[in-house]
C-alpha positions as CSV (number, residue, x, y, z in Angstrom):
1,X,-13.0,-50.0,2.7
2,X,-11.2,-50.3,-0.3
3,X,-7.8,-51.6,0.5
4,X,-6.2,-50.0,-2.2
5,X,-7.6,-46.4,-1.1
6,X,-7.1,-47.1,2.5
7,X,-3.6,-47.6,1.9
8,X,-3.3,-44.1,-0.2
9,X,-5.3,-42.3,2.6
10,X,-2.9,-43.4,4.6
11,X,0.2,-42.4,2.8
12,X,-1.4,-39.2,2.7
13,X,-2.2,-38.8,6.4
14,X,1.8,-39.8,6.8
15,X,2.9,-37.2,4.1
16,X,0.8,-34.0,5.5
17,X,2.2,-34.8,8.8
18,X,5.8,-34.8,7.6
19,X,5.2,-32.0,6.0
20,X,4.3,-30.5,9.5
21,X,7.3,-31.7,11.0
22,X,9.4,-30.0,8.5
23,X,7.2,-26.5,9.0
24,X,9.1,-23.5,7.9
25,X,9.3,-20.1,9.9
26,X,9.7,-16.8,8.0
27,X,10.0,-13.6,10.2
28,X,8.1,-10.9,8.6
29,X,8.8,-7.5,9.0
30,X,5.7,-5.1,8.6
31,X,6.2,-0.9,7.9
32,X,2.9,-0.1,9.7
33,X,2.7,-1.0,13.8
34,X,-0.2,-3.8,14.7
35,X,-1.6,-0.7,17.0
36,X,-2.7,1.0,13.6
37,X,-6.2,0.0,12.9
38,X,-6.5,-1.2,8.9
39,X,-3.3,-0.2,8.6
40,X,-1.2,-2.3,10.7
41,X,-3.7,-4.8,10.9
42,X,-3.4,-6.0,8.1
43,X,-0.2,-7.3,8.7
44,X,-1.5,-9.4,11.7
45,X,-4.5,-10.2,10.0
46,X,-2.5,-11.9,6.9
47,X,0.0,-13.6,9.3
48,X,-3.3,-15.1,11.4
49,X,-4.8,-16.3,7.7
50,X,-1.7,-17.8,6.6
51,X,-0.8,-19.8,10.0
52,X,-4.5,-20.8,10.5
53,X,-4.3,-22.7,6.6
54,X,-0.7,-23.9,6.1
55,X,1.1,-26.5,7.5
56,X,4.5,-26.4,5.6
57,X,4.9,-22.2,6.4
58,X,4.5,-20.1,9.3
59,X,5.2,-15.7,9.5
60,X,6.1,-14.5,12.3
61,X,5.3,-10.9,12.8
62,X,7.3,-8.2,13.3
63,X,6.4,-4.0,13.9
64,X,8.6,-1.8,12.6
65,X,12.3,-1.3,14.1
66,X,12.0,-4.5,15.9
67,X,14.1,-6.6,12.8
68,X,14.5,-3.1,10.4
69,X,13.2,0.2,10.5
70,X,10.6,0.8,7.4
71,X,12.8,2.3,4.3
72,X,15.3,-0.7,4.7
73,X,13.1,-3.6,4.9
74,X,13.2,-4.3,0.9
75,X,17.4,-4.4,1.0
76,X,16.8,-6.6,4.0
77,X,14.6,-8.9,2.3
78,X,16.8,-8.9,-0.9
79,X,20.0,-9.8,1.1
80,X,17.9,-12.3,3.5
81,X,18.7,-10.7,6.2
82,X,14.4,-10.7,6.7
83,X,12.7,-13.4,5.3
84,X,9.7,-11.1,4.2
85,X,8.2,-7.9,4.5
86,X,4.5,-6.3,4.4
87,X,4.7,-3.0,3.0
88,X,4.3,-0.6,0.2
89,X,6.1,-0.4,-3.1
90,X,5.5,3.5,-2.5
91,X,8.5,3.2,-0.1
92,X,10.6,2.4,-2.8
93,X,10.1,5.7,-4.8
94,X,13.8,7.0,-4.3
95,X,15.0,3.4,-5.9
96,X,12.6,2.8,-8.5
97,X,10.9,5.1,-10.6
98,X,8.2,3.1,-11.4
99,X,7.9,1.5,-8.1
100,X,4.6,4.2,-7.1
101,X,2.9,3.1,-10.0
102,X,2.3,0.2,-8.1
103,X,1.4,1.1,-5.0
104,X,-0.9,4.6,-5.8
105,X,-1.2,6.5,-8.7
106,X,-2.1,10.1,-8.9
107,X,-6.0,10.8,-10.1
108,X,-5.5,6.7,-11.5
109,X,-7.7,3.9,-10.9
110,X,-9.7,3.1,-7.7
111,X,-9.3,-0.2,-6.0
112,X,-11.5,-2.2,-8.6
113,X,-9.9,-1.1,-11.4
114,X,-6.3,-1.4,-10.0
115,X,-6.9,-4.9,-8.6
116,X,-7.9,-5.8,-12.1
117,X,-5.0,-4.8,-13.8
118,X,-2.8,-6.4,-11.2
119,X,-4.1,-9.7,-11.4
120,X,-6.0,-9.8,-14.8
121,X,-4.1,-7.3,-17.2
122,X,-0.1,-7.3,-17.2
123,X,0.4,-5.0,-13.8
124,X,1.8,-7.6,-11.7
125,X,4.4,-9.5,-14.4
126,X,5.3,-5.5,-14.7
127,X,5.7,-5.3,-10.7
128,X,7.9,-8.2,-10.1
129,X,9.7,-7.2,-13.5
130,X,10.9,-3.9,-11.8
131,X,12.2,-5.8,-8.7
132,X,14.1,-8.2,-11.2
133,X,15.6,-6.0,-13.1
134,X,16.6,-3.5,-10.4
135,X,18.3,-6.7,-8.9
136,X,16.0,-7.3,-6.3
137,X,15.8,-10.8,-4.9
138,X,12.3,-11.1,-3.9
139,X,8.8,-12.5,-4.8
140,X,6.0,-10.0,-4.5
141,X,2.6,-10.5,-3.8
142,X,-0.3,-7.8,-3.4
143,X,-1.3,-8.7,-0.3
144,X,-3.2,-5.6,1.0
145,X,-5.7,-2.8,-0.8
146,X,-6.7,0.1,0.5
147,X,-9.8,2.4,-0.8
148,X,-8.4,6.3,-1.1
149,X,-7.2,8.0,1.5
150,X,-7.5,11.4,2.6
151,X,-5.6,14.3,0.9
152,X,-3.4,15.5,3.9
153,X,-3.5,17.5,8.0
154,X,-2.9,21.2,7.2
155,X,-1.9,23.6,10.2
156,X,-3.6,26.2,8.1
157,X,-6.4,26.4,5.9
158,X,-5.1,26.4,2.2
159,X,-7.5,29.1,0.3
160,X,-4.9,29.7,-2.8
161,X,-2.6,27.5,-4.4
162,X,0.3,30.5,-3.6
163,X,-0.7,29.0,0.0
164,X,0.9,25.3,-0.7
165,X,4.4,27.9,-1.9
166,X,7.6,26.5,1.1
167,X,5.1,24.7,2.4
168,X,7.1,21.3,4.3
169,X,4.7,18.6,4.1
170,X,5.1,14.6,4.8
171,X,4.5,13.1,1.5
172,X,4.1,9.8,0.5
173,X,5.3,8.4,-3.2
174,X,4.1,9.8,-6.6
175,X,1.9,12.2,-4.8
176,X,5.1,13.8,-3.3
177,X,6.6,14.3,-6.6
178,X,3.4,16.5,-7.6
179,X,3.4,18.5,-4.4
180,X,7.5,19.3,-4.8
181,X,6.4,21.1,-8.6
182,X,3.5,23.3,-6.7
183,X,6.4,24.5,-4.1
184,X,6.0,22.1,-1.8
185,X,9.1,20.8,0.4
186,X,8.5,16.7,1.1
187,X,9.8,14.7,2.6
188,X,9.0,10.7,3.2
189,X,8.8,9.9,7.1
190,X,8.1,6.6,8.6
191,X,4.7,6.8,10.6
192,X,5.9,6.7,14.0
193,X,7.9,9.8,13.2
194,X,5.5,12.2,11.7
195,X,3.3,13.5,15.0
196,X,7.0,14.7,16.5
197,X,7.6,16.3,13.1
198,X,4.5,18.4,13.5
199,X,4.9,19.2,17.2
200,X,8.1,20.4,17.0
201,X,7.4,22.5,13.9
202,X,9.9,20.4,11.2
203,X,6.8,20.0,8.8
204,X,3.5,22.2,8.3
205,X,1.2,19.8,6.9
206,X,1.3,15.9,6.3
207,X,-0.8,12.8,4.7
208,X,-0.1,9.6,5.7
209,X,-3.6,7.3,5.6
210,X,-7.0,7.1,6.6
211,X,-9.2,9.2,8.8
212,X,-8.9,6.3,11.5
213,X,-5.4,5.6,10.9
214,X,-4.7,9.4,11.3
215,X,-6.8,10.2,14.1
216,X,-4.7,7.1,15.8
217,X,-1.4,8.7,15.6
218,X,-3.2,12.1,17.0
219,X,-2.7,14.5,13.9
220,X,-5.7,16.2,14.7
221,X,-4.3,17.6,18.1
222,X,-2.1,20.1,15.7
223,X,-3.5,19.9,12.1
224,X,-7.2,21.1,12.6
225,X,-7.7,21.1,8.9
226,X,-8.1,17.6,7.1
227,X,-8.6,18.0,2.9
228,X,-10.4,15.4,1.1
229,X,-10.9,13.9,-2.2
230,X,-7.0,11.9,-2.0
231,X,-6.2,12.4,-5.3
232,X,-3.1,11.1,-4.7
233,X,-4.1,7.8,-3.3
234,X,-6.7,7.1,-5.2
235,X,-6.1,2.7,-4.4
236,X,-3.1,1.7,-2.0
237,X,-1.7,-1.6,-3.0
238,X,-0.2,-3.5,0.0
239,X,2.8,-6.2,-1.1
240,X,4.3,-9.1,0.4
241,X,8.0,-9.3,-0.4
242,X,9.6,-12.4,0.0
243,X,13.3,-13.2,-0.1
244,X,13.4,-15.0,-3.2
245,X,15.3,-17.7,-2.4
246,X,13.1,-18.3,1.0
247,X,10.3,-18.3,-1.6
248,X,11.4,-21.0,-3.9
249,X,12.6,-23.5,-1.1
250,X,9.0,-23.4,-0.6
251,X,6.8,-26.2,-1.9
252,X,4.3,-25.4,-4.3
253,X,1.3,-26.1,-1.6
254,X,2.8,-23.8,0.7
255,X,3.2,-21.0,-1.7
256,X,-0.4,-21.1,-2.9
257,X,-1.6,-21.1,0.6
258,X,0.7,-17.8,0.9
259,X,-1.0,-16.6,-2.3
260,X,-4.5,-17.6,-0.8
261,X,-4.1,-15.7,2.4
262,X,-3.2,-12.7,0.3
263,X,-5.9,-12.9,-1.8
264,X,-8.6,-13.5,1.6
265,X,-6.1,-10.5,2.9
266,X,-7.3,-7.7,-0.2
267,X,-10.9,-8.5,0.3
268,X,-10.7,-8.2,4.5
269,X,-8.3,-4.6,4.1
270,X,-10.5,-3.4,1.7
271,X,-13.8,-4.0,3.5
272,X,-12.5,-2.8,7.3
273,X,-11.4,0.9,5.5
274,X,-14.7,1.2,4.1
275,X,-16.4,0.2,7.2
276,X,-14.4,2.4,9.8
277,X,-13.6,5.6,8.2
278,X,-16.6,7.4,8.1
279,X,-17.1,7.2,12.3
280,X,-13.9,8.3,12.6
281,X,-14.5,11.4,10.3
282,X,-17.8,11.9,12.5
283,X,-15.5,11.8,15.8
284,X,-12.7,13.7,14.3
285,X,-15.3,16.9,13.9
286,X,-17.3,16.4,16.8
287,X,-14.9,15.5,19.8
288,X,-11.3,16.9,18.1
289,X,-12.6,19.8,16.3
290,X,-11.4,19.0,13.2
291,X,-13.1,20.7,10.0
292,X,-13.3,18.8,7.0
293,X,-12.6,20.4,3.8
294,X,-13.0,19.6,0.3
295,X,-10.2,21.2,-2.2
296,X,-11.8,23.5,-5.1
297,X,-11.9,22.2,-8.5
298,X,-9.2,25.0,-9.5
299,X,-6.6,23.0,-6.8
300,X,-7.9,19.7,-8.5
301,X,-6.8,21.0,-11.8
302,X,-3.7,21.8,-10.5
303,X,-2.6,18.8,-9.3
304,X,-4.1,16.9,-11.8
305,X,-2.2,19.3,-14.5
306,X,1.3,18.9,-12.5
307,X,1.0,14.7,-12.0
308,X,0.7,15.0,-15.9
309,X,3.7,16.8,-16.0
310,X,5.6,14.5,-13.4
311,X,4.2,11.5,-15.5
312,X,5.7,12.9,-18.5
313,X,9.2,13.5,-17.3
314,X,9.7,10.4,-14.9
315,X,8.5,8.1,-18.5
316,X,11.5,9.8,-20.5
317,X,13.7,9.6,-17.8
318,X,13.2,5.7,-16.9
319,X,12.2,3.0,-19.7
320,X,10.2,0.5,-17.4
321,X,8.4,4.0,-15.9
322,X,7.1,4.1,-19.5
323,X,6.4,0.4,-20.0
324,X,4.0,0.2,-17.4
325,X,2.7,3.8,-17.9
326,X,1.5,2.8,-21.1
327,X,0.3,-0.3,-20.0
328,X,-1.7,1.1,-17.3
329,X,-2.8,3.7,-19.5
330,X,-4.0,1.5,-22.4
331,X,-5.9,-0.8,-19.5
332,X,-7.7,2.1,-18.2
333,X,-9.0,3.1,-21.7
334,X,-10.2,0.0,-21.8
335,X,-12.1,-0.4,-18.9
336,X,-13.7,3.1,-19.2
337,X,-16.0,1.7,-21.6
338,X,-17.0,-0.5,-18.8
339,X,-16.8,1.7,-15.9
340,X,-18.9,4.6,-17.7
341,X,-21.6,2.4,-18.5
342,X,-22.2,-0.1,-16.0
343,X,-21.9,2.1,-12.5
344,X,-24.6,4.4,-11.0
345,X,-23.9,7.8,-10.1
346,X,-22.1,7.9,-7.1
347,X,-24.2,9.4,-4.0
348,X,-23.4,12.5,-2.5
């Protein structure tokens, strides 16, 4: 061999085990529980990607309310009190106005579309812009997508929009703020706590995720009525936050091996929820009893009408709301001349 080259292999070989030596632990908080299927998974499915490829970082996972309950674990990041977090910038609704934009929006794009102006059109420089400028120290990363999700668990079935009037409902970012102008009462629970909030009557209705997610925390045993299309979910995005300190103490290998596993981490979320729902819908009717229902185009309208309205108001109200409105808005024009051309007509 080469001397020359053996010699550089060598350094090498010397340099990636230092590197080992000198691994880095990051405790990772996730909102969703590892016994969630999709869900929480995907927390412990990024954290076994990321510690099978890198040497010079390792997560340790945490479920919810071990290091931080769920609606504290971006301040805990920010202050490094947690060095990172799985979650959703839905969460962060209350903080940020423009914080659901990138997590769900409201009749907006479906997970092809949104992953492609997250990583190809300006939607992420706009995401970790919010944090920034809301004086958030952490590094985001989408690190999770989810197809829709179903429309909510209803005690009762909803035949008139008078119906949804002081109805209390669990509801999850932008969609919530739709529900609130058609009379509905939200409010944003963690999703450990929402089956106790149905049981002991505190809400009527709820969403929270998937068919098999759902069926998981036992909805079904007191909201016989599931509603489908999720209009309000259209696309989940899942983030990584990362104190952003932790995050540039990193070297650069290591942080693209975080981004990698993220990237591996969209594909893998996206493909199990597509897989897995529809047996669950199947056993949700058959074994639980549950009736599936699909809301009329005049409840459609509705929400579609008030979103509009909410849009409206929250892009007045908050200047980077607008920004990425717009943005998102001028993307989508865009790729309609794509999307109505090149796709088939969906099955039914």
């Amino acid at each position: 061999m080469n001397t020359k080259l053996f010699g550089f292999l060598a350094g090498t070989t010397v340099a990636v085990a230092g590197t080992a030596t000198a691994q880095e632990t990051f405790e990772m908080t996730s909102a969703f529980g590892k016994n969630l299927p999709i869900l929480g998974t995907a927390a412990v499915d990024f954290v076994d990607k990321i510690n099978s490829i890198s040497e010079g970082v390792e997560f340790e996972h945490f479920d919810p309310g071990e290091l931080v309950p769920t609606l504290e674990a971006l301040d805990a990041v920010s202050n490094g009190s947690v060095d990172a977090a799985f979650t959703t910038a839905g969460y962060w609704q209350g903080k940020m106005a423009s914080a659901g934009l990138f997590a769900a929006v409201p009749f907006g794009p479906e997970p092809g579309e949104m992953l492609a102006w997250m990583m190809y059109d300006d939607g992420l420089a706009l995401y970790q812009e919010m944090y920034d400028m809301n004086g958030y120290d952490v590094h985001v990363i989408p690190c999770g997508m989810y197809a829709p999700e179903t429309s909510g668990w209803f005690k009762e079935e909803i035949t008139s929009l008078d119906d949804l009037q002081g109805l209390n409902m669990r509801f999850f970012g932008l969609g919530a703020e739709v529900m609130q102008k058609l009379g509905v009462s939200t409010s944003l629970l963690a999703g450990g706590d929402i089956f106790p909030a149905l049981e002991r009557g505190a809400i009527d209705a709820t969403e929270f995720s998937m068919p098999l997610v759902d069926a998981r925390l036992g909805f079904y045993q007191i909201a016989k009525y599931n509603y489908f299309p999720g209009w309000h979910q259209p696309a989940t995005i899942f983030e990584l936050l990362v104190n952003k300190d932790r995050w540039e103490d990193l070297d650069e290998l290591s942080q693209k091996q975080v981004e990698i596993a993220c990237t591996a981490n969209l594909a893998t979320n996206f493909a199990e929820g597509e897989a897995k729902n529809f047996p669950a819908m199947v056993e949700n009717v058959e074994q639980h009893g549950v009736t599936i229902k699909q809301w009329e185009p005049e409840f459609l309208e509705a929400f579609e009408g008030a979103w509009l309205e909410v849009a409206e108001e929250l892009a007045a109200e908050d200047e980077h709301f607008a920004k990425t409105w717009a943005d998102l808005q001028e993307f989508r024009e865009g790729y309609a001349t794509w999307f109505n051309n090149i796709y088939l007509p969906r099955p039914r």
